[in-house]
C-alpha positions as CSV (number, residue, x, y, z in Angstrom):
1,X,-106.8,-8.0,143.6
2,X,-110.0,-6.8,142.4
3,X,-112.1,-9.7,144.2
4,X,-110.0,-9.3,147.5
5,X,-109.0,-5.2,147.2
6,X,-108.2,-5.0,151.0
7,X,-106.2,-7.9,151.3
8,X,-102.8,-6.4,152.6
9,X,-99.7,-8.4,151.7
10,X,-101.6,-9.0,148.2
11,X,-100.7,-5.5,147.6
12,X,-97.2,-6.2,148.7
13,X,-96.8,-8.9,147.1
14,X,-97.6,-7.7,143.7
15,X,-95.6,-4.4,144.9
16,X,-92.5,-6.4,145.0
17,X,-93.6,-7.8,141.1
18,X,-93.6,-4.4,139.6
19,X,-90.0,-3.6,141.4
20,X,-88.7,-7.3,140.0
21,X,-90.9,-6.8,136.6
22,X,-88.9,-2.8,136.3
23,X,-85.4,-4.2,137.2
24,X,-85.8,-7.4,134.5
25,X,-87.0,-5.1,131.7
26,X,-85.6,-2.1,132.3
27,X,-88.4,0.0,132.6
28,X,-89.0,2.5,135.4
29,X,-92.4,3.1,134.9
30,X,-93.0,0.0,136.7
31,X,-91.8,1.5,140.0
32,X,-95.0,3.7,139.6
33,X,-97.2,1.0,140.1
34,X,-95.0,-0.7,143.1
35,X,-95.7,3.2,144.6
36,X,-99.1,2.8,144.1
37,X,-98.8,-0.9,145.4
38,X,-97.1,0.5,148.8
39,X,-99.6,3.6,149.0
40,X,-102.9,1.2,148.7
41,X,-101.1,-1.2,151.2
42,X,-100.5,2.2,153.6
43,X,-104.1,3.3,153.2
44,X,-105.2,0.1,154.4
45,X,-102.6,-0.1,157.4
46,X,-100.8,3.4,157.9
47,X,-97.0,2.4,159.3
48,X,-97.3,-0.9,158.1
49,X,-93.5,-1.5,158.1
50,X,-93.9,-4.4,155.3
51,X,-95.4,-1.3,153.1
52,X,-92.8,1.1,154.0
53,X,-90.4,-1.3,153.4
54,X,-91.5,-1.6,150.0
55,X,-92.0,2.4,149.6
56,X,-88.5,2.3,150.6
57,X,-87.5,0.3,147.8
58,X,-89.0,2.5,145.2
59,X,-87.1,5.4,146.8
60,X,-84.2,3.4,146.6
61,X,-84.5,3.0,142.8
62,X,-85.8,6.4,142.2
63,X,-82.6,7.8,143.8
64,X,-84.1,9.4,146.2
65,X,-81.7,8.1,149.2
66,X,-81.8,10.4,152.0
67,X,-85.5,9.8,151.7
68,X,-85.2,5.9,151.9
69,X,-82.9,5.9,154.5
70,X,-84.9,7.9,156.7
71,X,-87.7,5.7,156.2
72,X,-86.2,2.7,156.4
73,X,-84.6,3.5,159.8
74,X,-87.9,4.4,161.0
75,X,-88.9,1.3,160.1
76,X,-86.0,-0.3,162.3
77,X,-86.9,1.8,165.2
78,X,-90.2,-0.2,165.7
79,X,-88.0,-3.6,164.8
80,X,-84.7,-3.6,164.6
81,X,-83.8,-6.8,162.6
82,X,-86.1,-6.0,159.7
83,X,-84.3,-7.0,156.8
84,X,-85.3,-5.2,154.3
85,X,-85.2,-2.2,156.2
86,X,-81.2,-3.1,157.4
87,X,-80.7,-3.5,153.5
88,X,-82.0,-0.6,152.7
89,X,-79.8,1.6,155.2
90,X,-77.2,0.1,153.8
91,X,-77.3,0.6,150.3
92,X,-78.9,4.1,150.8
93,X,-75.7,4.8,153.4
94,X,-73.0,3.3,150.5
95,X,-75.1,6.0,148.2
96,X,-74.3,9.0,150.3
97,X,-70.9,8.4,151.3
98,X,-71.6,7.2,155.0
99,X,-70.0,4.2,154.9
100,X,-70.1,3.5,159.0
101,X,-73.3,3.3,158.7
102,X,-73.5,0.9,155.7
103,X,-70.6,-1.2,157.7
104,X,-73.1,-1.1,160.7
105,X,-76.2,-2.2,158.6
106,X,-74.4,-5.1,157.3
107,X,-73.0,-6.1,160.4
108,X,-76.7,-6.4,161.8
109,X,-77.5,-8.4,158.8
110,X,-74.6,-10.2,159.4
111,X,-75.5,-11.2,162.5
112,X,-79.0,-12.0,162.0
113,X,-79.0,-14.2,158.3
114,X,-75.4,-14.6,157.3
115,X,-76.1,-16.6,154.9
116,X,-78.5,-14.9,152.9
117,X,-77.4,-13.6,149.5
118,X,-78.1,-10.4,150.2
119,X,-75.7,-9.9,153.0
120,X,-72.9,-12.2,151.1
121,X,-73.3,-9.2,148.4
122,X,-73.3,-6.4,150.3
123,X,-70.5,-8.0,152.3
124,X,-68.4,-8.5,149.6
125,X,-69.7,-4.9,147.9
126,X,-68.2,-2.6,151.1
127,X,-64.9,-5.0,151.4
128,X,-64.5,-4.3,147.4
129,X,-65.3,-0.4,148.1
130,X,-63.1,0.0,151.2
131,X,-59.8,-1.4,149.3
132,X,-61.2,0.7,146.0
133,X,-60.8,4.0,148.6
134,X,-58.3,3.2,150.5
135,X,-56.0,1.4,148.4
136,X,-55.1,-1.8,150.6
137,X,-56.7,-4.9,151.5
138,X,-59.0,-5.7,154.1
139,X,-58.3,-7.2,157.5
140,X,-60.9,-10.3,157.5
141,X,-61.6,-10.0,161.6
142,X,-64.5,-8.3,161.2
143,X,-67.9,-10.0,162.6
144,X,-69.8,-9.9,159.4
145,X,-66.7,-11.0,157.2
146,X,-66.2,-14.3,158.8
147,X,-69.9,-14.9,159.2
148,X,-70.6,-14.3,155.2
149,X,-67.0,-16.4,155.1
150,X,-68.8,-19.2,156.8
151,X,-72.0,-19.1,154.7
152,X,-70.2,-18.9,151.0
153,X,-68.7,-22.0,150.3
154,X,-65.0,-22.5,149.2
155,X,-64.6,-23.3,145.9
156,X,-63.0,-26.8,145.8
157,X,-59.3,-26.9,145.2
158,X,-58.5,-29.7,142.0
């Protein structure tokens, strides 16, 4: 970084470190730097959805949801099927109770890379919370059931 400083996914890169390097050891104070990553990586590109998505991210584990879902669907208003930005509506949407939306994010996701562990979790996260609140099971017709169905594969029968 310090022979390349304007070098913008280096700053995203290492940005996505700190969140990994804060999640494995359990230290927020890592997030701090992945802020500063994000706010070097804006300075250099302002609306640089790769940067917001990661300044979402540290919203996200700094609890601030309303404000990481409202950047995060700015993001998706330039591109739609930005991932990160689709998982982050979702999980920030599970956070506040507006489960549609989650449903909806994941659907996209669904649609796009249904085979991608992150959808196959959040899949199988809203099926576990919508038979936790409403007390039955789930239909499996949906559009992003079968395609995360597809993409995990059965478990062989002995």
């Amino acid at each position: 970084m310090r022979d390349q400083p304007q070098k913008l996914d280096a700053w995203i890169l290492l940005g996505r470190a700190f969140i990994q390097k804060a999640r494995q050891a359990t230290e927020p104070g890592y997030y701090a730097n992945a802020r500063a990553c994000a706010d070097r990586a804006l300075a250099l590109r302002p609306r640089y959805p790769l940067a917001q998505d990661l300044q979402a991210l540290v919203l996200m584990n700094e609890h601030r949801f309303r404000e990481a879902l409202a950047l995060a669907r700015g993001v998706l208003a330039g591109d739609p099927d930005d991932l990160l930005a689709l998982g982050t509506v979702a999980d920030a949407a599970v956070e506040l109770g507006a489960m549609d939306d989650a449903v909806a994010a994941v659907d996209r996701m669904a649609a796009l890379k249904p085979s991608l562990p992150g959808v196959c979790a959040r899949v199988a996260h809203l099926r576990w919370l919508r038979a936790t609140w409403t007390g039955r099971r789930l239909p499996t017709a949906s559009r992003w059931t079968r395609a995360s169905a597809r993409a995990i594969p059965s478990p062989s029968r002995g």
